[in-house]
C-alpha positions as CSV (number, residue, x, y, z in Angstrom):
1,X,52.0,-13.6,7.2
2,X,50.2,-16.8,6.5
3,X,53.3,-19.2,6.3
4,X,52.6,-23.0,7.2
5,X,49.0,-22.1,8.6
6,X,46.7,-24.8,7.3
7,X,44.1,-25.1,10.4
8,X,40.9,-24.2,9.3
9,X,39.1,-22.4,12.5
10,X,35.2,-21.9,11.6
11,X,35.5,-18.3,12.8
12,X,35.8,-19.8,16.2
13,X,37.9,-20.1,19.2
14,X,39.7,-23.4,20.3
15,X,37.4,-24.8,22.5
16,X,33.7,-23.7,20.9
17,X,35.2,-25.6,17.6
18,X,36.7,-28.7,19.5
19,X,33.0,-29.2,21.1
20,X,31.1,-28.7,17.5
21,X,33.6,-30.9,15.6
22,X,33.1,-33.3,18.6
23,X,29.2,-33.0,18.5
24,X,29.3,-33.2,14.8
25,X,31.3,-36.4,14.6
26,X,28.8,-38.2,17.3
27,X,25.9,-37.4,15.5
28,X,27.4,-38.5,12.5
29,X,28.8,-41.8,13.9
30,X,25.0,-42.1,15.5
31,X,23.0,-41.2,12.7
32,X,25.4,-42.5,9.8
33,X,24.3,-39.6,7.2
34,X,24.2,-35.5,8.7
35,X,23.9,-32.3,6.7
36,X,26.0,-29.4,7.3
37,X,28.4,-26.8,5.3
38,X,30.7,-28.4,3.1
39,X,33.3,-27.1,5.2
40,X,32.3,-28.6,8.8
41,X,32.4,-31.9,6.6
42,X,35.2,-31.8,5.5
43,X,37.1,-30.7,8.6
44,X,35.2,-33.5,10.3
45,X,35.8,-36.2,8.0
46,X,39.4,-37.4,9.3
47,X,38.1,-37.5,12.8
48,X,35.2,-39.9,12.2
49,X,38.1,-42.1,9.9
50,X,40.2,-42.3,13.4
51,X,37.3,-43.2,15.1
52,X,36.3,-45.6,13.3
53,X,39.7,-47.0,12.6
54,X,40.5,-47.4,16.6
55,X,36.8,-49.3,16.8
56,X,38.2,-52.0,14.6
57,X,40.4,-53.8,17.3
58,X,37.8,-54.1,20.1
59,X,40.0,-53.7,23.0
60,X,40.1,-51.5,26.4
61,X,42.7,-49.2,24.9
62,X,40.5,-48.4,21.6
63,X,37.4,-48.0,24.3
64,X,39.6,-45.4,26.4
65,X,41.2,-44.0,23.2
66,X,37.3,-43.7,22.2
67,X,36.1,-42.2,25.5
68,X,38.6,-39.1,24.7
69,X,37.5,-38.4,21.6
70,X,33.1,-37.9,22.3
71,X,31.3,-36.2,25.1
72,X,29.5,-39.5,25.7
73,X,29.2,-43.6,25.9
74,X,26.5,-44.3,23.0
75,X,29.2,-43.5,20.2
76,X,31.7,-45.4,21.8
77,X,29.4,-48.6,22.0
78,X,27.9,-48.1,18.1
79,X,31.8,-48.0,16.8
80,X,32.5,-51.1,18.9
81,X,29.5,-53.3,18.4
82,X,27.9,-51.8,14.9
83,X,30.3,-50.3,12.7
84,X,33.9,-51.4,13.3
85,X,32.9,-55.4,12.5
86,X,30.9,-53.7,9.4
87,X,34.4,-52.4,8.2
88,X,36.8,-54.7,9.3
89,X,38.4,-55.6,6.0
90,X,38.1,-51.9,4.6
91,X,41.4,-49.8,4.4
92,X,40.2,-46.9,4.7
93,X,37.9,-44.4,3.6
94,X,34.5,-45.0,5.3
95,X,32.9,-41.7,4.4
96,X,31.4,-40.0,1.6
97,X,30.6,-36.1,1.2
98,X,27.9,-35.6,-1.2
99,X,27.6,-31.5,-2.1
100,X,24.1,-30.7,-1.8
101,X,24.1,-27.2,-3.4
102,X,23.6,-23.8,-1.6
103,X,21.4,-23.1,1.9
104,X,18.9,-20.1,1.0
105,X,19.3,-17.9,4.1
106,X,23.5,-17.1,3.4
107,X,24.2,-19.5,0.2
108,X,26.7,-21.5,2.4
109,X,27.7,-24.7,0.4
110,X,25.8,-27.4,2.2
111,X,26.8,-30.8,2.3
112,X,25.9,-34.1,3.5
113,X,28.7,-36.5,5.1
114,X,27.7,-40.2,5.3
115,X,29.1,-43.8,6.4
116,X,29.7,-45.6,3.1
């Protein structure tokens, strides 16, 4: 039965889809616009939104709350020094998926996920 189950799970286990949603959101808090499926984007849309949101209040608790959420130290330091001041008076909401159409090898929906 499929009651309350509302995880999407890429076809993969726990840990192979914790490490590609945490890859995912570094290279998009790095590079501030990546393509992927529209799905990957929109799983990994509410963590970059946390991120972002703890690297408003530049304190050691968001930098250790930080360090738990990416495999390393240069996505930590752009949400601190670049891109928390840049949305200091936004609510909320600080990316956009744009649908891009379908890739040609499978016809995946491809999207693009970018900082606003």
């Amino acid at each position: 039965m499929r009651h309350r189950n509302n995880k999407k799970i890429l076809g993969r286990e726990v840990a192979p889809r914790r490490a590609l949603l945490r890859s995912l959101a570094e290279s998009v808090i790095l590079y501030e616009k990546v393509q992927t499926t529209e799905a990957k984007a929109k799983i990994v849309r509410p963590l970059v939104e946390k991120a972002i949101s703890i690297g408003k209040t530049p304190t050691l608790a968001a930098r250790r709350k930080l360090m738990t959420m990416f495999h390393t130290q240069a996505p930590v330091e752009k949400i601190l020094a670049e891109i928390g001041p840049r949305y200091k008076t936004r609510a909320g909401g600080y990316t956009r998926i744009i649908k891009l159409g379908h890739r040609l090898n499978d016809a995946a929906d491809m999207a693009q996920i970018e900082l606003v």
